[in-house]
C-alpha positions in Angstrom: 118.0 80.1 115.4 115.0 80.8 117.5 113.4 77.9 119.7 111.2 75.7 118.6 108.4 77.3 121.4 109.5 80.9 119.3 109.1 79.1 116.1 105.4 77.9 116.6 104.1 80.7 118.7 105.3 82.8 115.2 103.6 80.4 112.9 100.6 81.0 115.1 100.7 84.4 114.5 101.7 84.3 111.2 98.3 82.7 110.1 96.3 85.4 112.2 98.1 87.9 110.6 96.0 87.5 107.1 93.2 88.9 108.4 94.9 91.8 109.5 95.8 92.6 106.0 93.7 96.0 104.8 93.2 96.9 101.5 92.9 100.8 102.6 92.8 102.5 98.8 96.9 103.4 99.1 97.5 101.2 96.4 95.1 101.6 93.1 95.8 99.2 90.3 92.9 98.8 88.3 92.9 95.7 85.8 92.9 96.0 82.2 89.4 95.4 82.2 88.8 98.6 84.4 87.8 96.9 87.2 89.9 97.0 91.0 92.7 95.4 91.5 93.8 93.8 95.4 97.0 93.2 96.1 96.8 93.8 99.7 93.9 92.1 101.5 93.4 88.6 101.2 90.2 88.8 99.8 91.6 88.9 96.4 92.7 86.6 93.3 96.0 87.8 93.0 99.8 86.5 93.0 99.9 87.8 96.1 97.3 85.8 98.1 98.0 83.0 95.5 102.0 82.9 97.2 99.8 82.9 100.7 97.9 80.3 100.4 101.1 78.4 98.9 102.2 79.1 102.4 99.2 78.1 104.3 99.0 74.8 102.6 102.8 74.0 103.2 101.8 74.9 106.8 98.8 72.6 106.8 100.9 69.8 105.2 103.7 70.0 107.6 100.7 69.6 110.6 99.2 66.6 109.3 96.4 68.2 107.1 94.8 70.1 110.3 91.4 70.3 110.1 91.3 74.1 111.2 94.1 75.5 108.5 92.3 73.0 105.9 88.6 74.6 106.4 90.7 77.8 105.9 92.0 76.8 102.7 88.6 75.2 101.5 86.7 78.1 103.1 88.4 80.7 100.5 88.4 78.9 97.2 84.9 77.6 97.6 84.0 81.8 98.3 86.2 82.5 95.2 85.0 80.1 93.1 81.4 81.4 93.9 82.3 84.9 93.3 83.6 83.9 90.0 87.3 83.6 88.2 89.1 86.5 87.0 90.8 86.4 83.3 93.6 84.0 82.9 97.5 86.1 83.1 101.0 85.1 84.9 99.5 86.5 88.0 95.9 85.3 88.6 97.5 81.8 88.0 99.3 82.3 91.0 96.3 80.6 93.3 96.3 77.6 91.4 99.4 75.8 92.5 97.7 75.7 96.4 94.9 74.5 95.0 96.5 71.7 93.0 98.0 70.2 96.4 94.2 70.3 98.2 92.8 68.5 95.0 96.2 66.1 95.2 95.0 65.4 98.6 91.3 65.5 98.4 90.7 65.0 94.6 87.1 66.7 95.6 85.8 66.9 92.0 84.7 70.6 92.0 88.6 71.6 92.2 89.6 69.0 89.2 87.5 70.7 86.7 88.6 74.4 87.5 92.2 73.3 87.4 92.2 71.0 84.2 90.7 74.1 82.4 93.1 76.6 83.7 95.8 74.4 82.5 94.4 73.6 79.5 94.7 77.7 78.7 97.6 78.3 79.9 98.9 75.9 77.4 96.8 77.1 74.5 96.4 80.7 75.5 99.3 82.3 77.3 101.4 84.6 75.2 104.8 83.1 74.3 108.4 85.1 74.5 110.6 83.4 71.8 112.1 80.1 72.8 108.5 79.2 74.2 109.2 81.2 77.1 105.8 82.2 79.2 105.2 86.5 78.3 104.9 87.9 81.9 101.2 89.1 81.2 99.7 90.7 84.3 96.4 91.8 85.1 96.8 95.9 84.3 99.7 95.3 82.1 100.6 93.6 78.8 104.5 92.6 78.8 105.1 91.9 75.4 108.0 90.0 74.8 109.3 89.9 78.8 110.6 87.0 80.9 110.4 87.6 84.9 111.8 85.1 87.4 108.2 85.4 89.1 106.6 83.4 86.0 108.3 80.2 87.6 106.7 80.6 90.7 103.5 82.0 89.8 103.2 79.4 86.7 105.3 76.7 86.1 105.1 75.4 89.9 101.4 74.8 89.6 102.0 73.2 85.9 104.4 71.0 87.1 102.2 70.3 90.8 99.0 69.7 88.8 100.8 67.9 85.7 102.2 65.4 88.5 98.9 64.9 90.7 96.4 64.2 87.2 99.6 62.0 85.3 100.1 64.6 82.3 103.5 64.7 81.9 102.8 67.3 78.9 102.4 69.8 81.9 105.4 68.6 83.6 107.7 68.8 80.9 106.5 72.5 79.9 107.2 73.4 83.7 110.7 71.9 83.0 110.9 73.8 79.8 109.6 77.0 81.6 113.0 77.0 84.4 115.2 75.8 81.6 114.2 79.2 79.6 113.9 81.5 82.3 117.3 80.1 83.6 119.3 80.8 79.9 117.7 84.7 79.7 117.8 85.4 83.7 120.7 83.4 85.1 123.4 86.4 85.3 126.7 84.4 84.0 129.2 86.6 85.6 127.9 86.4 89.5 125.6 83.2 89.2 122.7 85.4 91.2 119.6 86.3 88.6 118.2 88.7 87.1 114.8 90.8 87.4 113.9 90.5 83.6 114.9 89.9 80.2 113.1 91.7 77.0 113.5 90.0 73.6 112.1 93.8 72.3 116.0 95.6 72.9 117.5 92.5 73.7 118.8 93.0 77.6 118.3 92.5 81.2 116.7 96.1 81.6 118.1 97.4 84.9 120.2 94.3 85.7 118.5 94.3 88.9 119.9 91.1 90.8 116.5 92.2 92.8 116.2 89.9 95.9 112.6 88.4 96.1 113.2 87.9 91.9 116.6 85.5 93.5 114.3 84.2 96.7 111.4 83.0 93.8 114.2 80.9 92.0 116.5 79.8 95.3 112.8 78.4 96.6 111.2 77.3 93.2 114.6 75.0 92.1 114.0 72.9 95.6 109.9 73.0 95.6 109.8 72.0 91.9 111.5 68.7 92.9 109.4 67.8 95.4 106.1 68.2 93.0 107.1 66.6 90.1 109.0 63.8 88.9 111.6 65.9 86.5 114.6 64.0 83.7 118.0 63.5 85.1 119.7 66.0 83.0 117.6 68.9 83.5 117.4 68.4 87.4 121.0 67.9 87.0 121.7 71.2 85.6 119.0 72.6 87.8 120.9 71.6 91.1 124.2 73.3 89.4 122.1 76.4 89.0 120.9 76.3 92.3 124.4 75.7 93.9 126.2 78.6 91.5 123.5 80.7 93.4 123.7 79.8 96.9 127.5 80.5 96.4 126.7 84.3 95.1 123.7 84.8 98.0 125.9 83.8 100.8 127.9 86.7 101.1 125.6 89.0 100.4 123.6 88.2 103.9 124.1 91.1 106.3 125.5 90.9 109.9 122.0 90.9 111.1 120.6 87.9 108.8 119.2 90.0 106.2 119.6 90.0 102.5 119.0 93.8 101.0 115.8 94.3 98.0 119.0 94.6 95.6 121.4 91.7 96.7 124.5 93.7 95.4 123.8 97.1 96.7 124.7 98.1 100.1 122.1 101.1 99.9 119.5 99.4 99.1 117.2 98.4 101.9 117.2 94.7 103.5 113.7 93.0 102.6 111.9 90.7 105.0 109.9 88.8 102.1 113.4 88.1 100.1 115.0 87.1 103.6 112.8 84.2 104.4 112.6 83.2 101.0 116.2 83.1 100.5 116.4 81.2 104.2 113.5 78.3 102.9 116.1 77.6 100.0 118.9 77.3 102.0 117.6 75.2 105.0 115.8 73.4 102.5 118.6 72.6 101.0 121.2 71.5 103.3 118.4 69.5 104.9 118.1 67.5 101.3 121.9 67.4 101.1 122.3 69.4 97.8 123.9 72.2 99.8 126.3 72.2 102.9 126.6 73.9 106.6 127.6 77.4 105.4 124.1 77.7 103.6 122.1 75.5 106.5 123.8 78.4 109.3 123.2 81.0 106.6 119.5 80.3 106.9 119.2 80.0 110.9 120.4 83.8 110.9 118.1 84.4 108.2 114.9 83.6 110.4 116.2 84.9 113.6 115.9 87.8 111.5 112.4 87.2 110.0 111.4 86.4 113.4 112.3 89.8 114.5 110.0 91.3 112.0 106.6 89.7 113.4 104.2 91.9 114.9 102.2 91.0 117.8 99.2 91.1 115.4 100.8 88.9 113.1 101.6 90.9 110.3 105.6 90.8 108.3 107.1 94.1 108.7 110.1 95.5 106.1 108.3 93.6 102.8 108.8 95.5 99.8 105.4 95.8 97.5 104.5 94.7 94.6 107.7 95.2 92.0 107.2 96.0 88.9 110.2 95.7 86.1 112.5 98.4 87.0 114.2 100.7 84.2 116.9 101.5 86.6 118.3 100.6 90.0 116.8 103.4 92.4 113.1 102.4 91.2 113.9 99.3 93.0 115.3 101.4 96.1 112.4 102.9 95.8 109.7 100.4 96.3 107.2 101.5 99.0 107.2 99.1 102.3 103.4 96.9 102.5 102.8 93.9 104.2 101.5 91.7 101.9 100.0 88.5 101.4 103.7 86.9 100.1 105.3 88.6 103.1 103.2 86.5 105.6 103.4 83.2 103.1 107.0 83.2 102.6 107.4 83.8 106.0 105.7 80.5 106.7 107.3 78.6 104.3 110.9 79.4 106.4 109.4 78.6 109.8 108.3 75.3 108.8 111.4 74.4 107.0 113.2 75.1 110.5 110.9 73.1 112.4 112.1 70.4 110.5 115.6 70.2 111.9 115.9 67.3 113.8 112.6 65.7 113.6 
């Protein structure tokens, strides 16, 4: 793994790199609403900047709240929150679960209010799957009757995050319910790696993409949900197992240079940078808590020497895949344009500052 100089000079970068991000017209996805739709700059309220300021935050945490990264942070919601919220979906949730750790630390009141009522619909409002499960509602798309691995991360993190920091363990417990859902429809019995998608409309798994960035949402969200809320002994139990029956699939699957490819299973698919350092929080994260062993913890150094590799000089995450929509069949994933991205740079951060924490 690279040094610890390597490591910081990256993060460094890393942060810059947001900026460079360009919204250039490339990629047109106009809401449902008719009006524009940015998933590339961060200027946007998207699931993409929402999984970069999860990113920044961690970042900011791991420094001791730095006054710099923390006017960053501040600096965008309170612009956002002037501008105005777009309509509630899976997606545009995304931002919340950053914003739930400033209020946790801060508890400024201006961030309490916007978050108890976002809860409060997500609760009342979003469409349910049978089994309770969270529909996969986007903003240019209505996904009736779907289940995505990404709902965990864009939704149930920042129910069970806020649900923890205000003491309504109503939230928790539907974040709980949310992974032990996803897990029964999306957890691929056969290979213990997971699924894209599920429809209840058919009845299936659609492509049976075991799509990597799909795998690196649940390998990361099964450690970070533990750290932001307090969750009952038998579902964390069964969690952990879920977790491990993964990590044993993944491992490998990781190619001689570090990578893991946008389909885990498919040696002509492409290897994906955003996947990678997902995939390499998970397992240093991991070993590091003791829920997983050396294999995984080595597993994940070679996974960010790779990541490192992919870091411009201006910052920006090379070899992401963009934006994935549910795939019929396998090539559409092969397919998948290369964009840097908001969740490129954030999931990039969230693996370097798991490996600075070796050894402190």
């Amino acid at each position: 793994m690279g040094a610890r100089s390597d490591i910081e000079s990256a993060l460094t970068r890393l942060v810059a790199g947001f900026e460079n991000l360009r919204h250039d017209g490339s990629y047109d996805e106009p809401n449902l609403d008719g009006t524009p739709g940015d998933y590339i700059s961060f200027d946007g309220w998207e699931w993409p900047q929402g999984v970069g300021l999860y990113g920044l935050t961690q970042l900011w945490l791991a420094r001791g709240q730095d006054n710099e990264l923390g006017q960053t942070l501040t600096g965008w919601y309170d612009r956002a929150l002037t501008r105005g919220l777009p309509e509630m979906n899976v997606n545009t949730t995304a931002p919340m679960l950053a914003l739930s750790i400033l209020w946790r630390e801060t508890r400024d009141p201006r961030y309490g209010e916007v978050l108890q009522d976002w809860a409060a619909r997500v609760m009342t409002d979003a469409p349910r799957t049978p089994f309770g499960g969270i529909q996969h509602d986007v903003s240019d798309k209505v996904n009736t009757g779907e289940l995505w691995d990404d709902t965990l991360f864009m939704v149930a993190l920042f129910l069970a995050s806020y649900g923890q920091s205000a003491g309504r363990k109503d939230l928790v417990d539907e974040a709980v319910r949310q992974f032990l859902v996803h897990a029964q429809f999306l957890s691929d019995r056969e290979t213990g790696l997971w699924f894209h998608g599920w429809t209840f409309e058919g009845r299936h798994n659609f492509a049976r993409a075991r799509w990597a960035r799909g795998n690196a949402w649940i390998t990361a969200c099964l450690l970070d949900l533990f750290d932001l809320a307090d969750v009952p002994a038998a579902s964390a139990a069964l969690l952990r197992d879920l977790l491990r029956d993964q990590v044993a699939a993944l491992l490998p699957l990781q190619t001689a240079d570090g990578a893991w490819r946008t389909l885990l299973d498919d040696p002509d698919s492409y290897p994906e940078t955003s996947a990678t350092a997902g995939i390499a929080y998970g397992l240093m994260k991991g070993a590091r808590l003791g829920l997983l062993g050396e294999e995984a913890r080595q597993a994940g150094h070679r996974a960010v020497d790779y990541v490192l590799g992919q870091i411009g000089p201006d910052g920006v995450v090379s070899g992401v895949s963009y934006g994935t929509r549910m795939g019929h069949d396998l090539q559409f994933y092969r397919d998948i344009p290369i964009q840097p991205t908001g969740y490129g740079q954030s999931l990039a951060i969230l693996a370097l500052v798991e490996a600075l924490k070796e050894g402190e």
